[in-house]
C-alpha positions as CSV (number, residue, x, y, z in Angstrom):
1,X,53.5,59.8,45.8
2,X,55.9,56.5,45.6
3,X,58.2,55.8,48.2
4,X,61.8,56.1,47.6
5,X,63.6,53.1,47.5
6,X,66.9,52.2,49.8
7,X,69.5,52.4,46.8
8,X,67.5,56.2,46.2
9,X,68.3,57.3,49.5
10,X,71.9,57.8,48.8
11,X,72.9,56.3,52.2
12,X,76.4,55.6,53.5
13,X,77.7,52.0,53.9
14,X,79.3,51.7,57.3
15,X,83.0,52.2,56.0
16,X,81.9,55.6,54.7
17,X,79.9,56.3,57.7
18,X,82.9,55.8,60.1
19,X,84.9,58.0,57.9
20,X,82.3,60.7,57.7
21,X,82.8,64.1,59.5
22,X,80.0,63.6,62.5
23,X,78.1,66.5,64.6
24,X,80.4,67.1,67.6
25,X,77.9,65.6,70.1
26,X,78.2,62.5,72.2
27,X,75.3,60.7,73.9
28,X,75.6,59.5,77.7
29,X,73.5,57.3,79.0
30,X,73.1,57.2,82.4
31,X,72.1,53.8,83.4
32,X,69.6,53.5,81.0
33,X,67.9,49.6,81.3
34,X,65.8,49.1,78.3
35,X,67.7,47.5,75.5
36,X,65.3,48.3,73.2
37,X,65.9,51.7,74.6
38,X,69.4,51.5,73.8
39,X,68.8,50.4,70.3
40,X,67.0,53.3,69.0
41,X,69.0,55.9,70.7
42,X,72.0,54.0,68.7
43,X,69.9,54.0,65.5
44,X,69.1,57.9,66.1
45,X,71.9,58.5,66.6
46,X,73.6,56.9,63.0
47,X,70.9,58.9,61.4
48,X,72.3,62.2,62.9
49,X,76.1,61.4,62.4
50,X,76.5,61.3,66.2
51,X,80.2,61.0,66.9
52,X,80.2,58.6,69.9
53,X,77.5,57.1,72.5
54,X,78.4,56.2,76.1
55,X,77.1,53.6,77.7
56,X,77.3,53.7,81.5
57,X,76.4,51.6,84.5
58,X,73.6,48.7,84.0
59,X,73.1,49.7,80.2
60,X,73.8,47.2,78.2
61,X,76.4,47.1,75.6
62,X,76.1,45.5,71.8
63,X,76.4,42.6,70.8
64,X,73.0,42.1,71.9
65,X,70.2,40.6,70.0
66,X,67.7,42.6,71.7
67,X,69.9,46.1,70.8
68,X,69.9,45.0,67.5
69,X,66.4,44.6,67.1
70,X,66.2,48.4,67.7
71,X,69.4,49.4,66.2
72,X,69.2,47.8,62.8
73,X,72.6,47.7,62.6
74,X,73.4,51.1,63.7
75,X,75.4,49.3,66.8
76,X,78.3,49.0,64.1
77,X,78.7,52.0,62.6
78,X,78.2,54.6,65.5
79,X,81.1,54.4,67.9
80,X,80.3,53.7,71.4
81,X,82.3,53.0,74.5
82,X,81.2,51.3,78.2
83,X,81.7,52.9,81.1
84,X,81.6,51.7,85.0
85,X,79.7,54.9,86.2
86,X,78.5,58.3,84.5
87,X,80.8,59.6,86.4
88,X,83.8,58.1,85.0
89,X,82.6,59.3,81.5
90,X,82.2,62.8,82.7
91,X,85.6,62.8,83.7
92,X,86.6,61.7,80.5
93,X,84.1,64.5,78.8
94,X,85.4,67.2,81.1
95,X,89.3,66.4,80.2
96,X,88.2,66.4,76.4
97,X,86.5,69.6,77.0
98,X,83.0,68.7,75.8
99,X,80.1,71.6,77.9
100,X,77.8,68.9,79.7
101,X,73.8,68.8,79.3
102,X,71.5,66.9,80.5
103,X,68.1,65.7,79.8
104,X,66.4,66.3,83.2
105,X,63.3,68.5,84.4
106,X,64.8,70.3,87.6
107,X,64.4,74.2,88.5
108,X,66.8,76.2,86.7
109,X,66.5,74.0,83.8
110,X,66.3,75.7,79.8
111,X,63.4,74.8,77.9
112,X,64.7,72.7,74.8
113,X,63.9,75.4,72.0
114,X,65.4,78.5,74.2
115,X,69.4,76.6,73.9
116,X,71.0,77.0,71.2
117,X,74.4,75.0,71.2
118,X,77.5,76.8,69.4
119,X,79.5,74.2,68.1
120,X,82.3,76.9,66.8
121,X,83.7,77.3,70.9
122,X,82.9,73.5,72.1
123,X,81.6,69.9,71.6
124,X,78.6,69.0,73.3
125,X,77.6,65.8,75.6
126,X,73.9,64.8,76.1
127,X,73.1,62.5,79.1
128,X,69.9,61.0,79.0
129,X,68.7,59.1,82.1
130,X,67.3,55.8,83.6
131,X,64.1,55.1,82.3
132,X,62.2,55.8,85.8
133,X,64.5,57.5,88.0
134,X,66.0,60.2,85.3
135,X,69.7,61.1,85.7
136,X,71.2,60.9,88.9
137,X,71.5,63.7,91.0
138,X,75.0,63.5,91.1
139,X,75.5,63.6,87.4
140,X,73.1,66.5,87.3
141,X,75.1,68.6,89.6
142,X,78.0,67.9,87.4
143,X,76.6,69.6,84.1
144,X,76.8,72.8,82.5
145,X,73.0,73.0,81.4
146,X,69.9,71.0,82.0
147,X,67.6,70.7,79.0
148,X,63.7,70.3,79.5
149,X,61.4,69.7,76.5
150,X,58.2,71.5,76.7
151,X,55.2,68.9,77.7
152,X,51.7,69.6,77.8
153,X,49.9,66.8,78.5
154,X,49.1,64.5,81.7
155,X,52.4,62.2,81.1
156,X,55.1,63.6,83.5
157,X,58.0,62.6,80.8
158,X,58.6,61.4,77.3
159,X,60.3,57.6,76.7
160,X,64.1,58.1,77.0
161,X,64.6,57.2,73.4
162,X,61.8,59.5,72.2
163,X,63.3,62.6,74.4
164,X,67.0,61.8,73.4
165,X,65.8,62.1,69.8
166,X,64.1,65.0,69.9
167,X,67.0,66.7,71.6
168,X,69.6,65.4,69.5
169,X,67.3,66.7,66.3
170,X,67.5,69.9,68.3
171,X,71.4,69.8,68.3
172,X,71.5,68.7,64.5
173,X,69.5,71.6,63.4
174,X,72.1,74.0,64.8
175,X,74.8,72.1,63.9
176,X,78.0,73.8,61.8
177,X,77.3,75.2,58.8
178,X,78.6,72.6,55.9
């Protein structure tokens, strides 16, 4: 087999991206501090149509070389916003009407292939936590589900870009029809 090259791929430019219809699904990240981090959440998220990512608290916010590296770009053509605290974004999320998950292994939590979202009654958020301490309690208490992927080896969690990816896949396969 020969790999496809980039003018095969049939991608958007960043003009046609920004007009695009996107999956009704913004990212939160809840004092995430890995730039890096940052970068490929942004870059998964342009891959997925993501409509917006929220950066809140010590995350960083592009420009930033180090995003960049990650982000290939992707920093300009998903739409982001900064915000003080997590909790100033939920407030924003809960006034917009967006049904609040989390990323976060607590009791009571739904194992990630068990949710499925229904994007016909409401827009989804996806918080996704600091890279050692998870999502603050207080944003926790604050969502509508929490959302654990199934693990089963001796690592406690997944890399906060690697989980937010495979959650957001989760939400793109279940996305509106069309």
């Amino acid at each position: 087999m020969q790999k496809k090259k980039i003018t095969e791929m049939g991608r958007l430019s960043v003009a046609e991206f920004k007009k695009a219809q996107k999956l009704p699904l913004t990212v939160v990240l809840d004092n995430v501090r890995s730039l890096n981090n940052i970068g490929s959440i942004f870059r998964t998220c342009d891959a997925f149509g993501i409509e917006r990512i929220m950066l809140c608290g010590i995350c960083a916010t592009p420009p930033s070389a180090e995003i960049h590296k990650t982000a290939l770009g992707a920093e300009d053509s998903v739409n982001w916003e900064y915000h003080r605290s997590t909790q100033e974004a939920l407030d924003k999320l809960e006034s917009e009407g967006y049904t609040i998950c989390c990323l976060e292994q607590v009791h009571g939590s739904i194992s990630l292939e068990k949710f499925t979202p229904d994007f016909t009654k409401t827009p989804y958020a996806l918080i996704a936590g600091h890279e050692v301490d998870g999502v603050d309690p207080a944003v926790v208490d604050r969502c509508h589900h929490c959302l654990e992927i199934p693990q089963v080896g001796t690592k406690h969690s997944l890399n906060v870009s690697v989980s937010t990816g495979i959650a957001i896949w989760h939400f793109f396969e279940n996305k509106l029809p069309g």
